[in-house]
PDB file of N, CA, C and O in Angstrom:
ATOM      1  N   UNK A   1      13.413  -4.083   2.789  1.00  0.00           N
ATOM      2  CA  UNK A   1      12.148  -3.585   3.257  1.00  0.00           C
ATOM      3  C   UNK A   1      11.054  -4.270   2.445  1.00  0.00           C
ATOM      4  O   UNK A   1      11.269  -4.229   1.234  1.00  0.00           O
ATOM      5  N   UNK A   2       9.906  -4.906   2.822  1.00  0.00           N
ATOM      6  CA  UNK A   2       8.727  -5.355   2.355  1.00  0.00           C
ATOM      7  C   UNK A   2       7.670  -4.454   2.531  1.00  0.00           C
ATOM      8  O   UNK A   2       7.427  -3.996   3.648  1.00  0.00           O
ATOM      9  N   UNK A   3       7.025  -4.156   1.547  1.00  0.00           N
ATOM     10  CA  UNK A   3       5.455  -3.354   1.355  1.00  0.00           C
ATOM     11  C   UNK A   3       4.454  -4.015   0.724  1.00  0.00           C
ATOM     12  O   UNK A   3       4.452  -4.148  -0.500  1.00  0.00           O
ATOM     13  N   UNK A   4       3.879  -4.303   1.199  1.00  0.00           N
ATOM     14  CA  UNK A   4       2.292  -5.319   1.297  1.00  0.00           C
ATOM     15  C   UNK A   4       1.484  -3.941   1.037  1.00  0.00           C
ATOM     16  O   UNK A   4       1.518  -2.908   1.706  1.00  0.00           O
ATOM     17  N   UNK A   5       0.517  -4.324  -0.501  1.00  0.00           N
ATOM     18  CA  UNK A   5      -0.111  -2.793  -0.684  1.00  0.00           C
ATOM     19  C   UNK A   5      -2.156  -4.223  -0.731  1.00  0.00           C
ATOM     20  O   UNK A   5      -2.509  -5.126  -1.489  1.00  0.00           O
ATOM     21  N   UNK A   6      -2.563  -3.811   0.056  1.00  0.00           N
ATOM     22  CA  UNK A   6      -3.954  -4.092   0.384  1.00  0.00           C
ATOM     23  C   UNK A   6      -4.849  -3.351  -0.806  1.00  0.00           C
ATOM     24  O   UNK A   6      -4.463  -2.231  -1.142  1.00  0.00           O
ATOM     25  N   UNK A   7      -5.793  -3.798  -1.337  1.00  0.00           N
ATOM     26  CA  UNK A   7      -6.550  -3.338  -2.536  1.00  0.00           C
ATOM     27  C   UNK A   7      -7.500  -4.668  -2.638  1.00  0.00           C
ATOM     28  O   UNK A   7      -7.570  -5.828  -2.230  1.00  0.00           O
ATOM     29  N   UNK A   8      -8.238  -3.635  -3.526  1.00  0.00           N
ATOM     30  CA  UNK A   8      -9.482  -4.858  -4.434  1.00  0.00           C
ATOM     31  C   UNK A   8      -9.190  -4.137  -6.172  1.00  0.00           C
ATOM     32  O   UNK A   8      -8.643  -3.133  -6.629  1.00  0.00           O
ATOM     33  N   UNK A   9      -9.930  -5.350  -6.721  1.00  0.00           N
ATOM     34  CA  UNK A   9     -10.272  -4.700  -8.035  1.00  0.00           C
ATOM     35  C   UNK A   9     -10.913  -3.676  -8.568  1.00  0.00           C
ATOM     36  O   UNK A   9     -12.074  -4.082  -8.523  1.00  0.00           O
ATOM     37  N   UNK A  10     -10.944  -2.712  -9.001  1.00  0.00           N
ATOM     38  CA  UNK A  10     -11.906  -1.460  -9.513  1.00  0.00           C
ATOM     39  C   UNK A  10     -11.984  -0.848  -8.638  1.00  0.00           C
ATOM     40  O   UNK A  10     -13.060  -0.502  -8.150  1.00  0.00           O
ATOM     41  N   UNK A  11     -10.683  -0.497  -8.128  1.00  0.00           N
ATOM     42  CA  UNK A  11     -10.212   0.477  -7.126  1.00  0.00           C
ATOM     43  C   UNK A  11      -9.512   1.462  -7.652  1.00  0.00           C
ATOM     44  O   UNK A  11      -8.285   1.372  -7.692  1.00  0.00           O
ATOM     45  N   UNK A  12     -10.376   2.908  -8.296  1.00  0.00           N
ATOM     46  CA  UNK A  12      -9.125   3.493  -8.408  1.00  0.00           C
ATOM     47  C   UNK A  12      -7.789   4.175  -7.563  1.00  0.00           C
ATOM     48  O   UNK A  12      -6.740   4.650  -7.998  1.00  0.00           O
ATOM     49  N   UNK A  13      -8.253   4.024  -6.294  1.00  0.00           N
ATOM     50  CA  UNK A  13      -7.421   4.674  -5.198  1.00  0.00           C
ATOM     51  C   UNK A  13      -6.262   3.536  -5.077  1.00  0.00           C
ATOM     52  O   UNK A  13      -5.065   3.749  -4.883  1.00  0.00           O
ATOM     53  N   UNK A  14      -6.803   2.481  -5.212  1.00  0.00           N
ATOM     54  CA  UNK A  14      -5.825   1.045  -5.357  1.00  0.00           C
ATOM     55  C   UNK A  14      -5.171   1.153  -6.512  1.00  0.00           C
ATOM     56  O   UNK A  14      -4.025   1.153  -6.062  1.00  0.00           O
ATOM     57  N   UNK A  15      -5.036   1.252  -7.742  1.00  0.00           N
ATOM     58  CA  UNK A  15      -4.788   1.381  -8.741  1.00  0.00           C
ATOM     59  C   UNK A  15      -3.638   2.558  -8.770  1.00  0.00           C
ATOM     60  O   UNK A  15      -2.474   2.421  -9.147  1.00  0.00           O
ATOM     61  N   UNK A  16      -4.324   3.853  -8.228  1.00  0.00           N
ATOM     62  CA  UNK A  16      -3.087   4.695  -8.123  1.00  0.00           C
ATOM     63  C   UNK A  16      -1.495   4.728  -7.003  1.00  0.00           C
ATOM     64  O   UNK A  16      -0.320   5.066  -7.148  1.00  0.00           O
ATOM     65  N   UNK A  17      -2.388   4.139  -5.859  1.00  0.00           N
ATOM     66  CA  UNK A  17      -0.977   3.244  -4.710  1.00  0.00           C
ATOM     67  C   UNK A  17      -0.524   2.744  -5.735  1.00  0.00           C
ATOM     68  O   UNK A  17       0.240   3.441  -6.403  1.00  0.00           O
ATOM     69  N   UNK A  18      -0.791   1.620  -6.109  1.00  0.00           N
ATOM     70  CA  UNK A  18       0.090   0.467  -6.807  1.00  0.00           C
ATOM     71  C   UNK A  18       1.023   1.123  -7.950  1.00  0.00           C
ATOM     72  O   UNK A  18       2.004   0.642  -8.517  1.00  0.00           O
ATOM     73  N   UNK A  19       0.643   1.885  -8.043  1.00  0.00           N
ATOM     74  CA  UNK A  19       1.223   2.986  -9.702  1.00  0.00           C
ATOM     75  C   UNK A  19       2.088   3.778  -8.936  1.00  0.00           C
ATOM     76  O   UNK A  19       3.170   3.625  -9.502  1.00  0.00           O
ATOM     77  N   UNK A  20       2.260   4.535  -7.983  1.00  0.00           N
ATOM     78  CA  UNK A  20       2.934   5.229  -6.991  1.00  0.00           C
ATOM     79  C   UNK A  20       3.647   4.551  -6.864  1.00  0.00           C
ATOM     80  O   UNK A  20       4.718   5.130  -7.045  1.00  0.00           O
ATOM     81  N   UNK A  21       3.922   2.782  -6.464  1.00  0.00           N
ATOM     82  CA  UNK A  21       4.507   2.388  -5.252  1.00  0.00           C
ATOM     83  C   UNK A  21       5.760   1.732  -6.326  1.00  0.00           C
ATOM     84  O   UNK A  21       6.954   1.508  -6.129  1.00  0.00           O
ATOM     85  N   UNK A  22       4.838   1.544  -7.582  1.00  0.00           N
ATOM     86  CA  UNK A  22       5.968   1.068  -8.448  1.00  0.00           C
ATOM     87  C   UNK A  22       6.946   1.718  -8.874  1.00  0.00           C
ATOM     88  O   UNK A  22       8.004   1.156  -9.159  1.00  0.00           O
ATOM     89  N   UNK A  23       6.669   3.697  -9.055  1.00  0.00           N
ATOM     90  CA  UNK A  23       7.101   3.778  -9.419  1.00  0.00           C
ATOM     91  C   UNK A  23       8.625   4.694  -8.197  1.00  0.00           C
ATOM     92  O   UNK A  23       9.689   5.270  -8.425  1.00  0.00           O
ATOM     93  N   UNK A  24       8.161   4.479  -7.482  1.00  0.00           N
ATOM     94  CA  UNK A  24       8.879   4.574  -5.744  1.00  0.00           C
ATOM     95  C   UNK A  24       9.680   3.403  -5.780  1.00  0.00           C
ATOM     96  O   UNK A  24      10.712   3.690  -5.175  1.00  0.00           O
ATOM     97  N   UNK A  25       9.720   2.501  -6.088  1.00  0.00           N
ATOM     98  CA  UNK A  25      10.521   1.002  -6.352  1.00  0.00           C
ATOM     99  C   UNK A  25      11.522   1.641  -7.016  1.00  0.00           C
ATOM    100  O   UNK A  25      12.515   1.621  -6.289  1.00  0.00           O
ATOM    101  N   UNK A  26      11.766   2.241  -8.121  1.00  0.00           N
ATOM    102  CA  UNK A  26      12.782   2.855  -8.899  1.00  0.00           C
ATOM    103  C   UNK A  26      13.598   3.685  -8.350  1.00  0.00           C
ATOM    104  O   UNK A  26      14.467   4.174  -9.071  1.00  0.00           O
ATOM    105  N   UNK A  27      13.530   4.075  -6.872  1.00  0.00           N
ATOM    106  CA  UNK A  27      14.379   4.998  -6.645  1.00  0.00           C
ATOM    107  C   UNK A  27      14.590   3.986  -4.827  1.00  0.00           C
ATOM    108  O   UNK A  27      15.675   3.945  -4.247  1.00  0.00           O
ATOM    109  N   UNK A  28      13.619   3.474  -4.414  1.00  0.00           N
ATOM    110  CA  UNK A  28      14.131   2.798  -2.865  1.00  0.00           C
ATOM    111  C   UNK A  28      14.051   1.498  -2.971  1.00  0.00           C
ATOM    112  O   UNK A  28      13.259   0.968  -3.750  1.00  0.00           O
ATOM    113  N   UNK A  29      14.719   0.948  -2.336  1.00  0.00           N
ATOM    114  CA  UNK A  29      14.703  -0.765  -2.325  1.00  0.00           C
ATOM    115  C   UNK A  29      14.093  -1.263  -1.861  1.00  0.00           C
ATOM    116  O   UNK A  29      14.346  -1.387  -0.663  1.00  0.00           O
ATOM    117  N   UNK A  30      13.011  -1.842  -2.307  1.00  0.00           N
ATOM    118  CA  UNK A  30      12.074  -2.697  -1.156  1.00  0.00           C
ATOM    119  C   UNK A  30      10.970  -3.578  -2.605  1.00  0.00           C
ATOM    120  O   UNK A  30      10.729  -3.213  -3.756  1.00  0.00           O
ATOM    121  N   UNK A  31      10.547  -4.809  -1.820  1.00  0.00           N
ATOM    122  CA  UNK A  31       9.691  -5.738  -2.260  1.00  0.00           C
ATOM    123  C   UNK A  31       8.469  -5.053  -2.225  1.00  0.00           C
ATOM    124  O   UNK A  31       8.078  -4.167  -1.465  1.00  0.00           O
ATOM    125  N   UNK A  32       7.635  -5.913  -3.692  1.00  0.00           N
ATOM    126  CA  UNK A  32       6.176  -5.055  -3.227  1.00  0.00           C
ATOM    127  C   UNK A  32       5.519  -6.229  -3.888  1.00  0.00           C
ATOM    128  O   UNK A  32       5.636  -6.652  -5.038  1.00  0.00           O
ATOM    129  N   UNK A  33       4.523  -6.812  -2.489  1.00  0.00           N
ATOM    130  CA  UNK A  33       3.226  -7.475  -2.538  1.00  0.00           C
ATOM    131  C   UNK A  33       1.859  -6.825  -2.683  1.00  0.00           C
ATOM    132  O   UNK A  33       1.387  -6.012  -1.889  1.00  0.00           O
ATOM    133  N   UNK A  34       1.225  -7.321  -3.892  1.00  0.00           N
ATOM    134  CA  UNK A  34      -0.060  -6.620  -4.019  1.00  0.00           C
ATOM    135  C   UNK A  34      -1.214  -7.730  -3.733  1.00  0.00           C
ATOM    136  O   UNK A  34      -1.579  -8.577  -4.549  1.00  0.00           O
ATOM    137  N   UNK A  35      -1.728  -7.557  -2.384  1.00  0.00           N
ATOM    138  CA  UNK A  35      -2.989  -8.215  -2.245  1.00  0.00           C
ATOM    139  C   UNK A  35      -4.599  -8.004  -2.644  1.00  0.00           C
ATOM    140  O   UNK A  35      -5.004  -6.843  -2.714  1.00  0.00           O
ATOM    141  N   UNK A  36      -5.597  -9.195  -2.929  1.00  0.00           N
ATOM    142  CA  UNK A  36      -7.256  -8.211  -3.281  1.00  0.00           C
ATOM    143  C   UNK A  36      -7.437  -9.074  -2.064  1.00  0.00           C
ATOM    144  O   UNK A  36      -7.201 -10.273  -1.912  1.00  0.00           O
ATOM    145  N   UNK A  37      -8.113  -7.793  -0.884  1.00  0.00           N
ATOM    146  CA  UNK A  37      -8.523  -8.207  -0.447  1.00  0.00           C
ATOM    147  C   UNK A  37      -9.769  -8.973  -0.074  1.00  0.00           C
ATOM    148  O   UNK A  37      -9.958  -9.433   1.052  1.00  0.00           O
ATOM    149  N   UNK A  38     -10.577  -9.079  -1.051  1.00  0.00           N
ATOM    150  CA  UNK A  38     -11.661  -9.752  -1.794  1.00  0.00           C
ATOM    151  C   UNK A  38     -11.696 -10.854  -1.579  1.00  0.00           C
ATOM    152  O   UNK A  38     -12.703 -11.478  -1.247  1.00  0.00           O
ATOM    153  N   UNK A  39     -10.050 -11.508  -1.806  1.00  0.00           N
ATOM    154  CA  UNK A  39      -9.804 -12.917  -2.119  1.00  0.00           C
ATOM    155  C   UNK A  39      -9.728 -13.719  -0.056  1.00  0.00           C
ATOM    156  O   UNK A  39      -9.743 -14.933   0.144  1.00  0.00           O
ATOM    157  N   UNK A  40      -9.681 -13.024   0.708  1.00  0.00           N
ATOM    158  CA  UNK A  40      -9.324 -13.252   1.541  1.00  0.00           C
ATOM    159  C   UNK A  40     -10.391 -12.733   2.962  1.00  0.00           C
ATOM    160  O   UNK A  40     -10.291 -11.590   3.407  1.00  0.00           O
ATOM    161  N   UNK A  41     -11.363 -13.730   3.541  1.00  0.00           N
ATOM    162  CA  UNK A  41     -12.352 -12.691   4.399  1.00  0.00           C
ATOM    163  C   UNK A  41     -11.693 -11.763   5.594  1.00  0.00           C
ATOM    164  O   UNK A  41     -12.093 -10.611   5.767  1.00  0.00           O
ATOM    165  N   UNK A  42     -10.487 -12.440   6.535  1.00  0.00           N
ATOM    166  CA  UNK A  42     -10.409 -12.114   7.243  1.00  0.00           C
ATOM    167  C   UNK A  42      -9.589 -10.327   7.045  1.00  0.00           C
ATOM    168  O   UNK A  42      -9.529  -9.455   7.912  1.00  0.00           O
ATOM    169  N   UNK A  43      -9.157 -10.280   5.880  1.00  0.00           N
ATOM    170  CA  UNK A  43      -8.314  -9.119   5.230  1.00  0.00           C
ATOM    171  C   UNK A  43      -9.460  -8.187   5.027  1.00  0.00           C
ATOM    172  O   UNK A  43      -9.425  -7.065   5.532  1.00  0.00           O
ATOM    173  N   UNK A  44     -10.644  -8.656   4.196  1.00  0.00           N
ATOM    174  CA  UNK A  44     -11.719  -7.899   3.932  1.00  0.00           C
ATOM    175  C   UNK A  44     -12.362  -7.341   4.829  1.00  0.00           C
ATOM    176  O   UNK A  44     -12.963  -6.295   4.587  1.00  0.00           O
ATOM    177  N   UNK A  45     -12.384  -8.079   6.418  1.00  0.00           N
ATOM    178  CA  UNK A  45     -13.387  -7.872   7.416  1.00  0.00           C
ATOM    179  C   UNK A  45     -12.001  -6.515   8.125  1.00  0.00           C
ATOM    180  O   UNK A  45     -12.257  -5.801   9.095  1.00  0.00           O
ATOM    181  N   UNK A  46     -10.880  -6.470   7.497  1.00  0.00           N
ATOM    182  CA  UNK A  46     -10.141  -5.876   8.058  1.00  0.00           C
ATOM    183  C   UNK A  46      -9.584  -4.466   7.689  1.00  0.00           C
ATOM    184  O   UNK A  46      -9.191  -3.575   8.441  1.00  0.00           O
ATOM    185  N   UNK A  47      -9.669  -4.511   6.103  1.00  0.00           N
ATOM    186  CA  UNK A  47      -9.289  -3.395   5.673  1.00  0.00           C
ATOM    187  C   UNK A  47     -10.438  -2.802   4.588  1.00  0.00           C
ATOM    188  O   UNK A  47     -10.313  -1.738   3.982  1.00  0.00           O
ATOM    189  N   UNK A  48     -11.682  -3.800   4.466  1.00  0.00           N
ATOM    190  CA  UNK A  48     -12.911  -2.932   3.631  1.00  0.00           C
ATOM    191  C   UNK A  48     -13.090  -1.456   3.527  1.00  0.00           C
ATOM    192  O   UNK A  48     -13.273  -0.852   2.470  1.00  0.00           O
ATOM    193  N   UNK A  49     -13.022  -0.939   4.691  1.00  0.00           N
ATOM    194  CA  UNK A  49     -13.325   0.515   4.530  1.00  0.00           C
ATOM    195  C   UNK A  49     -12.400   1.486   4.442  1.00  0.00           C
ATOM    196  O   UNK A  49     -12.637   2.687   4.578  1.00  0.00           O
ATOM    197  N   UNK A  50     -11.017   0.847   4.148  1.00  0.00           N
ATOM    198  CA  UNK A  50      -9.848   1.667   4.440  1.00  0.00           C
ATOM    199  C   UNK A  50      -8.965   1.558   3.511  1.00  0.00           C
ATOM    200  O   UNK A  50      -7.886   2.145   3.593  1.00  0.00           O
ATOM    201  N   UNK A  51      -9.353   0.658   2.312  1.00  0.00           N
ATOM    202  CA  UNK A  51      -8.022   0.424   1.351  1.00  0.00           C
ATOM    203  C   UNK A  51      -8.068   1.793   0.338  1.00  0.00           C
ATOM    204  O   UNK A  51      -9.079   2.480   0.193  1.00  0.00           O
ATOM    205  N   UNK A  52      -7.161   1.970  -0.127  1.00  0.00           N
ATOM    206  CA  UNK A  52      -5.792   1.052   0.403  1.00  0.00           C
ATOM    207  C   UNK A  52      -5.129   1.147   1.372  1.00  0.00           C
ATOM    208  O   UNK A  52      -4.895   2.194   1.975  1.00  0.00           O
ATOM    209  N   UNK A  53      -4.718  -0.004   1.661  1.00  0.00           N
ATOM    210  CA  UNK A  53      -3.730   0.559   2.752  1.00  0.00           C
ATOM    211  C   UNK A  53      -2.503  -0.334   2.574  1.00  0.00           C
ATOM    212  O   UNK A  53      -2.537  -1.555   2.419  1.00  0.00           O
ATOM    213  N   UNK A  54      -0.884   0.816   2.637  1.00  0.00           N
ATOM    214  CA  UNK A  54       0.188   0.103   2.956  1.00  0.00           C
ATOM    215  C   UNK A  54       0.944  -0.300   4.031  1.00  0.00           C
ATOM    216  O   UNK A  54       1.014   0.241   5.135  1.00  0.00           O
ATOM    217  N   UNK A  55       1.533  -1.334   3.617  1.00  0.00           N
ATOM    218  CA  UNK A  55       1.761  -1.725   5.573  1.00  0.00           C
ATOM    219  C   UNK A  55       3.540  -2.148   5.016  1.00  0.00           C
ATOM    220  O   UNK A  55       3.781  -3.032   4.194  1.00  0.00           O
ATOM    221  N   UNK A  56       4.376  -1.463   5.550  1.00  0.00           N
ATOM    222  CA  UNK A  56       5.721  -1.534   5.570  1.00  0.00           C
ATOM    223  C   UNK A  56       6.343  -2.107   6.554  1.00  0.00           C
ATOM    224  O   UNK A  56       6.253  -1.616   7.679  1.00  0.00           O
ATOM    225  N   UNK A  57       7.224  -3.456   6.284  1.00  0.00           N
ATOM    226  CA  UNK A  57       7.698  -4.772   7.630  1.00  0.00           C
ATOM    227  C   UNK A  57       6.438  -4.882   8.699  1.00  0.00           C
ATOM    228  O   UNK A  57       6.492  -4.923   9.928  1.00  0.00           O
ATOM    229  N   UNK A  58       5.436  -4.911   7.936  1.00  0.00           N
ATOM    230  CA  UNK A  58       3.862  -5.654   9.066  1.00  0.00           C
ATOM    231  C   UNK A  58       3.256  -4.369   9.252  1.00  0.00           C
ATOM    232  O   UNK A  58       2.032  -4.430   9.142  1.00  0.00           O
ATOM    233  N   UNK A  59       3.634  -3.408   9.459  1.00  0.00           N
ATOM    234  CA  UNK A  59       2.730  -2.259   9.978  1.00  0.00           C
ATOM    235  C   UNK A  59       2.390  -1.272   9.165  1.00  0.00           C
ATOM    236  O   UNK A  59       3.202  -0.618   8.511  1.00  0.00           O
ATOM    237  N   UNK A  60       0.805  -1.065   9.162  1.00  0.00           N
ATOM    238  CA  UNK A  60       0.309   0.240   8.512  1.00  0.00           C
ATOM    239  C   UNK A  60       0.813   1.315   8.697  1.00  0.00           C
ATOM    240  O   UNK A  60       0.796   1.903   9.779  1.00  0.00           O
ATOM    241  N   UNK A  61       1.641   1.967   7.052  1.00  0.00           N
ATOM    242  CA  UNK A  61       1.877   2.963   7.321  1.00  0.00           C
ATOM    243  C   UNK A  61       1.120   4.355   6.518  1.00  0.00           C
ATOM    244  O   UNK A  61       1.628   5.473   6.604  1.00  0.00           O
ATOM    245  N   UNK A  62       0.064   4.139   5.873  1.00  0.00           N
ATOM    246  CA  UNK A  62      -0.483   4.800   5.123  1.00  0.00           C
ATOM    247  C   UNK A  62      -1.954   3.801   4.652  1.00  0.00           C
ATOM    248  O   UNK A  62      -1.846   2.655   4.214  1.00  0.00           O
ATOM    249  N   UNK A  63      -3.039   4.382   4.816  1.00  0.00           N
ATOM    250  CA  UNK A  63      -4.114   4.287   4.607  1.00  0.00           C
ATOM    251  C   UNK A  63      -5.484   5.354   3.743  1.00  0.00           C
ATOM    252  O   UNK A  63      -5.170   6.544   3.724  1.00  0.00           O
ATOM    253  N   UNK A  64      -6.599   5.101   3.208  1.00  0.00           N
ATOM    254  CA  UNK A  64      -7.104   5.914   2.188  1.00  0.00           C
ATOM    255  C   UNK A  64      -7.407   7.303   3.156  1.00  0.00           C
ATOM    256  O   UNK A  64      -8.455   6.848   3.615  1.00  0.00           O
ATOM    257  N   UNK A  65      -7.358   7.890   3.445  1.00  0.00           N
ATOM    258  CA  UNK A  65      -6.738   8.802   1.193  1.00  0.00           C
ATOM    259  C   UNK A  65      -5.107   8.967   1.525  1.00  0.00           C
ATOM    260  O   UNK A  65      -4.683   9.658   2.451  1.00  0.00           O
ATOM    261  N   UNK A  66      -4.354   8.278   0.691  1.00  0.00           N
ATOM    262  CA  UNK A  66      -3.217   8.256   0.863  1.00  0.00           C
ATOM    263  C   UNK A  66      -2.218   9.508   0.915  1.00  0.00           C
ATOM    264  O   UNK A  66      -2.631  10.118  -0.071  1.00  0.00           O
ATOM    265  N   UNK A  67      -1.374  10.135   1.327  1.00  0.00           N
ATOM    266  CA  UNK A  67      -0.690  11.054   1.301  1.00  0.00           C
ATOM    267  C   UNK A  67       0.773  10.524   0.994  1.00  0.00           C
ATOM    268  O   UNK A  67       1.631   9.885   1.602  1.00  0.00           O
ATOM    269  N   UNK A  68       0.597  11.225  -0.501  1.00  0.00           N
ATOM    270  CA  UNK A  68       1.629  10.091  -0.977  1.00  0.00           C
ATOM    271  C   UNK A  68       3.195  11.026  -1.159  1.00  0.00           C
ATOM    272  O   UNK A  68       4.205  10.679  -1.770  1.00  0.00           O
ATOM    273  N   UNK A  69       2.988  12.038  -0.545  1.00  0.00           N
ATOM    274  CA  UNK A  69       3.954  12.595  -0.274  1.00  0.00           C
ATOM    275  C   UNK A  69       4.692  12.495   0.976  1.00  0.00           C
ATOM    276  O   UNK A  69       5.919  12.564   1.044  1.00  0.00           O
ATOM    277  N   UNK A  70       3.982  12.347   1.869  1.00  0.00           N
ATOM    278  CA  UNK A  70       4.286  11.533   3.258  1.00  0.00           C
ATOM    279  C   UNK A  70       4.767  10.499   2.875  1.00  0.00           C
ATOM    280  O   UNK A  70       5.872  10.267   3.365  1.00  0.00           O
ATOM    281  N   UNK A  71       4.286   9.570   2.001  1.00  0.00           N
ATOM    282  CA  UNK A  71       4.372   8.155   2.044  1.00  0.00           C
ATOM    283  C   UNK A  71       6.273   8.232   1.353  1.00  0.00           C
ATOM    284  O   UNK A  71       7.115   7.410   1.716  1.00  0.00           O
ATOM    285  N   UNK A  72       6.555   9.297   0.425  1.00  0.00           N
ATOM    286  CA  UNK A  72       7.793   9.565  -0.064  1.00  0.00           C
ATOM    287  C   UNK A  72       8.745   9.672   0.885  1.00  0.00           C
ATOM    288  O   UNK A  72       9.844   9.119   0.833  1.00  0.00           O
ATOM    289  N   UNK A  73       8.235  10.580   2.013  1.00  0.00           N
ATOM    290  CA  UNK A  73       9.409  11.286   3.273  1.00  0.00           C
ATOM    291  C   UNK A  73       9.946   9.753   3.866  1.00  0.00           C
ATOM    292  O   UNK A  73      11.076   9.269   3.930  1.00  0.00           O
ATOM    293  N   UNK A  74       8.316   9.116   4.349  1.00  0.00           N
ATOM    294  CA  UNK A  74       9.107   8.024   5.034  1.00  0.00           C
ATOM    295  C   UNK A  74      10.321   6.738   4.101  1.00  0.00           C
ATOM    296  O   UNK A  74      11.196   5.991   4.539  1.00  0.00           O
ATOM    297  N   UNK A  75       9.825   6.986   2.765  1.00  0.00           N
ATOM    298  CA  UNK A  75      10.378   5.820   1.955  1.00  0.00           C
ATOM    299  C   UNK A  75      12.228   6.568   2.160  1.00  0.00           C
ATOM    300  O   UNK A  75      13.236   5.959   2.520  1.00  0.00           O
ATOM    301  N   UNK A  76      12.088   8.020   1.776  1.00  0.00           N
ATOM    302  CA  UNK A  76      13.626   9.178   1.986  1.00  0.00           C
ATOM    303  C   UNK A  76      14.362   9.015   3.508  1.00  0.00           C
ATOM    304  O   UNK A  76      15.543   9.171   3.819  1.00  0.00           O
ATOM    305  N   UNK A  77      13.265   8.662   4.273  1.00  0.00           N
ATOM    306  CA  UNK A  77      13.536   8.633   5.722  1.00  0.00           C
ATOM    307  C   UNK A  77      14.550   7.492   6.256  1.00  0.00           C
ATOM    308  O   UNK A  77      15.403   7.481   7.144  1.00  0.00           O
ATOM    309  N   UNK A  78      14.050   6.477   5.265  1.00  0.00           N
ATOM    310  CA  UNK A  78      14.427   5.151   5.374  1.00  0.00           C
ATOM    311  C   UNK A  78      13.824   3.955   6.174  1.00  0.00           C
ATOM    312  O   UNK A  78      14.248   2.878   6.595  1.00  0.00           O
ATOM    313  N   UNK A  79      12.778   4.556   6.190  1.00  0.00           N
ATOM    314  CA  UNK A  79      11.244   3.782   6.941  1.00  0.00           C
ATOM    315  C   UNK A  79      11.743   3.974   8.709  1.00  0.00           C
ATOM    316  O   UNK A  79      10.998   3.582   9.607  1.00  0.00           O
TER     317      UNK A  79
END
């Protein structure tokens, strides 16, 4: 499973995904890409008002304000 976690810098909502997602890595198997979307316009023009957002095998599955207990069921679920 791949998780692409969308963020900028001096994000704390970004900051806490990424801290979540790592520490969700320890218990499910999956890759984790951390993008700023800053670095990238067409990402920025895409997810500015919404990061973070994670997108699991291409698709958003969680966006701000994250429910990161949801975000657990589906990781338990097996995506």
């Amino acid at each position: 499973m791949k998780v692409v976690l969308y963020t900028r810098s001096g994000c704390h909502l970004c900051d806490r995904a990424e801290s979540t997602l790592l520490d969700f890595r320890k218990q499910y198997c999956f890759s984790l890409e951390v993008i700023d979307i800053d670095r990238f316009r067409e990402l920025y023009d895409l997810y500015n008002e919404i990061i973070p957002v994670v997108c699991i095998n291409e698709k958003i599955v969680a966006k701000a304000p994250i429910d990161f207990v949801d975000l657990q069921n589906f990781f338990e679920s097996g995506g």
